[in-house]
N, C-alpha and C positions, 0 to 999 in steps of 0.2 A: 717851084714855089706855087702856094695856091694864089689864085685869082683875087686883085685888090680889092675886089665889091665885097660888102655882107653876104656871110652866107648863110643859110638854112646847117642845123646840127648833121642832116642825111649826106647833107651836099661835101659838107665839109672831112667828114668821116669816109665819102666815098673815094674823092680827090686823094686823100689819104693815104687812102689804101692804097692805091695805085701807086703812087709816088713811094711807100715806104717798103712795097714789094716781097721778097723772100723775107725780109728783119720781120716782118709783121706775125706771123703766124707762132716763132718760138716764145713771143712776148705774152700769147695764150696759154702758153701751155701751164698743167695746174703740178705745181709740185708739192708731191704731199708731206716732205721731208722738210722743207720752207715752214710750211703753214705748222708742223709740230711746232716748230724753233719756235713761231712768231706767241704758240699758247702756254711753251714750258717756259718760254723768258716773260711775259708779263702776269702767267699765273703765277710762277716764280714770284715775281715780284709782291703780289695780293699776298701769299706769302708771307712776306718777310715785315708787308703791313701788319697783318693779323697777329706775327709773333710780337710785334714791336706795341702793338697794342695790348696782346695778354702780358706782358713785361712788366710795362705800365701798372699792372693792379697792384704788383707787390713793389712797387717803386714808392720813396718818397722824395719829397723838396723838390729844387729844378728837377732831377731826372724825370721825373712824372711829364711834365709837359715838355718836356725832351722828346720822350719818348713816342709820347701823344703827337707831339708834332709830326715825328717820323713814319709816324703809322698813318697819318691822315695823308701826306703826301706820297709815300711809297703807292698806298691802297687809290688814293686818286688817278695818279698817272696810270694804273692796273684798271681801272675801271675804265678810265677815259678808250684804252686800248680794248678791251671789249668790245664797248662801239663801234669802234672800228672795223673789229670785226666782224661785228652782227653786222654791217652796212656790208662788209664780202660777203655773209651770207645773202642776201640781198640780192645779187650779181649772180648767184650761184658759184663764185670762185671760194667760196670754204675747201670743198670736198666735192671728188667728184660725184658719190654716191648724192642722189637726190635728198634721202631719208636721211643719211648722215647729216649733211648741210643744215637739213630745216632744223633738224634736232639740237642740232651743235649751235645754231645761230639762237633757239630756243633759250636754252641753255646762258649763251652770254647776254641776254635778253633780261631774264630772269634777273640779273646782278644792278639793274638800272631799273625795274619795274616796266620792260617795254618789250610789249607783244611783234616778235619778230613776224609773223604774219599780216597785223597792222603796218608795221614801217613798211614792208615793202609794198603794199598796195601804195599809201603816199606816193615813197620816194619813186617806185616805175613811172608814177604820173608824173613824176618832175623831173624824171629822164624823159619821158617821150613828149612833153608838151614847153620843154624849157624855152622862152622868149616870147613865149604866146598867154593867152590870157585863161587858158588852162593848168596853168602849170601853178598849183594850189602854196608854192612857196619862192613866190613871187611878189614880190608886195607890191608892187607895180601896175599889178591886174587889178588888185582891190581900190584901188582908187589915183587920180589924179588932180587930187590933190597937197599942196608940197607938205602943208602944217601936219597931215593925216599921215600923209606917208611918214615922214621923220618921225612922228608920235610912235608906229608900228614898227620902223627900225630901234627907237626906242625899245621899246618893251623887248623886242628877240635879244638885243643885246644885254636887257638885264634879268629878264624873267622869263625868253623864250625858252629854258627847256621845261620848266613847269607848265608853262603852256599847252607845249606839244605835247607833254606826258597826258594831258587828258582831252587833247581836241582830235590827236591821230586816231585812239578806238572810234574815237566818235565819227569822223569824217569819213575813216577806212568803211566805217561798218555801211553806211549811206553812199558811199563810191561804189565798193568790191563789189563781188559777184556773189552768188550764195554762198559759194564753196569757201570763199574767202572770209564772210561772216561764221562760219563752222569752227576753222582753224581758227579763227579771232580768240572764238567762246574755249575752244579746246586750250588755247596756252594763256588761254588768262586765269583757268582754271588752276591749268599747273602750278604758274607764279605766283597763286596767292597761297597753295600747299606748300610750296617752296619758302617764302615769304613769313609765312604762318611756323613754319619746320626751327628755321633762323628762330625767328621772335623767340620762340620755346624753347631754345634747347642752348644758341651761345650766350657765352657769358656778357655781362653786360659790356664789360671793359670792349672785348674783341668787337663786338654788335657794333657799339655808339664808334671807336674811334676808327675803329679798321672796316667801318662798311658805313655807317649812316651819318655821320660825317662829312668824309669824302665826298658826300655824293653833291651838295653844293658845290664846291669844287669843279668835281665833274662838269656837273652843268653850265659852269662859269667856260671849260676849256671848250664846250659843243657850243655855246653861243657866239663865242669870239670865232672862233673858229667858222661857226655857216656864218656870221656874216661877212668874212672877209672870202671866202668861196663867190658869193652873187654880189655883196653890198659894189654899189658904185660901180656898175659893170656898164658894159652896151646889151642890152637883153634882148636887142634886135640881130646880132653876130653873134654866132655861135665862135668864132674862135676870142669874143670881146666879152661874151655871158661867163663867164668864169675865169677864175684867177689861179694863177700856178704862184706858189710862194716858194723862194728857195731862201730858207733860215739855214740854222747851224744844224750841222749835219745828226747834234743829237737830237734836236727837238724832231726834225724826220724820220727819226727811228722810232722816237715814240708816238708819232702820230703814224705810224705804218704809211709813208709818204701819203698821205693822204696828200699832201700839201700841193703835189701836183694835181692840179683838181681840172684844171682844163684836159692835159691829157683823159684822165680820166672820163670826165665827160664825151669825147671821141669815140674811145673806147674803153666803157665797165668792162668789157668781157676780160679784161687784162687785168691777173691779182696784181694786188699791192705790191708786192716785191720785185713785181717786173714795170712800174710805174716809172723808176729812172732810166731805164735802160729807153722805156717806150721816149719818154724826154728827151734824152742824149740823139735820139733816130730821128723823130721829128720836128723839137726845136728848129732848128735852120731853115725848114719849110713854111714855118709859120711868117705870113706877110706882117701880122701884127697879132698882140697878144696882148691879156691882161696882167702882169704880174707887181712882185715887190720882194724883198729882203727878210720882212719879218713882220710877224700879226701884231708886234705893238706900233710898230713904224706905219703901218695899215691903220691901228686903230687911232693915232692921234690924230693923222690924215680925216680919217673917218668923223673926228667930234668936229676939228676945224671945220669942216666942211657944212656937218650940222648944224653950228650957229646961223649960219649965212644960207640955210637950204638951198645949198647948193647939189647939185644932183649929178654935176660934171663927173666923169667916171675914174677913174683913179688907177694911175701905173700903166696906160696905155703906152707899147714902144710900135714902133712901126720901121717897116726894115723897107731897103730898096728892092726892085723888082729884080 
């Protein structure tokens, strides 16, 4: 088991390693045969939004917003899962090809309005500076003060991903490197031809219910979601900075386990698919962890706590040595 003190993200990922020994290396490995599954069942599903939205036009009375209903959720949870995997392209666990990856990560990009080479300048800084006062999605670093800080948990939980849709080019473009400003100009270029292609050519019905729609939604399941990943954590422990959530087993399919977010923090280099397994190996090592059951059981944790700014971290278990 690792060592009861705090530890640094390097420290704790080295310990790791060592302890988790031969199991470690197959949890890397990239399967390309997985990663189809994960884009023919949630493209699938965008799909069956889009159909359930062109249905809609020639529908009347309830079915109309039946139908609408059905498209705005199908096509939500389909987008939501995108992200997803633009965050593995991220990691570089899309595809092993490099060109593939960015492209493909490009690509599920485009469907949110968000430049895959932007996100991942961010989110790298917030893997390799996480606890620290560089790590740009932290709120923690931005001030210490409680009324401020709750005010900025505020807003990610109701308006961060509008937010982030227009402060990530901005921040990426003033962090990255040149080369990273190029790729910026380069896929935002595409997405607005892409963007512009949509606007002109689908039909209104499919456009509004089976993609722009959705997309608050969306952004509803990306804020709940990052805030129960960092909100109310130890930001000083990397095995305390991030929460593993273990819900029902469907909502981890379509969050492409994301939900294990600490392992993942140990180690990105490990796709999505192998996130349980990496769990089930290293679970019992962990001295202490952040976790919970479920992102609403999290989030009412989360308001309670709010009134009272309270800042105590939430779901902390600690195990004997």
């Amino acid at each position: 088991m690792l060592t009861p003190e705090p530890l640094a993200t390097r420290d704790a990922r080295a310990a790791l390693t060592e302890i988790l020994g031969d199991a470690l290396p197959p949890l890397r490995q990239l399967r390309i045969g997985r990663r189809l599954e994960d884009l023919a069942a949630f493209g699938g599903l965008w799909a069956v939004g889009l159909a359930l939205a062109t249905w809609s036009g020639s529908a009347d009375g309830a079915a109309v917003w039946a139908l609408r209903t059905g498209a705005v959720v199908a096509s939500a949870l389909a987008l939501n899962a995108f992200v997803l995997l633009l965050h593995e392209g991220m990691h570089g666990v899309l595809f092993r090809s490099r060109r593939l990856n960015r492209w493909a990560a490009v690509a599920l990009g485009a469907t949110v309005g968000m430049s895959f080479s932007a996100y991942r300048v961010l989110h790298t800084l917030h893997h390799d500076h996480l606890g620290t006062d560089d790590d740009p999605d932290d709120y923690a670093a931005y001030t210490d003060r409680p009324v401020l800080f709750w005010a900025m948990q505020g807003l990610r939980l109701t308006v961060g991903a509008a937010i982030y849709l227009v402060a990530i080019p901005v921040v990426a473009s003033l962090r990255g490197e040149r080369a990273d400003r190029v790729r910026i100009a380069q896929e935002y270029v595409v997405l607005a031809g892409l963007w512009a292609a949509a606007l002109w050519l689908a039909p209104a019905d499919v456009l509004v219910w089976g993609w722009l729609a959705p997309l608050p939604v969306v952004a509803l399941m990306v804020q709940v979601r990052g805030l129960t990943q960092h909100g109310l954590t130890d930001r000083h422990d990397a095995l305390l900075s991030s929460r593993t959530v273990r819900p029902h087993p469907v909502v981890a399919f379509l969050l492409l386990n994301e939900n294990y977010h600490l392992e993942h923090h140990l180690f990105p280099e490990v796709p999505s698919y192998h996130l349980p397994a990496l769990h089930r190996a290293a679970w019992a090592h962990l001295p202490r962890a952040c976790e919970d059951t479920s992102y609403l059981g999290f989030l009412g944790r989360f308001l309670r706590q709010s009134l009272a700014l309270d800042e105590t971290p939430v779901g902390v278990v600690r195990r004997e040595a």
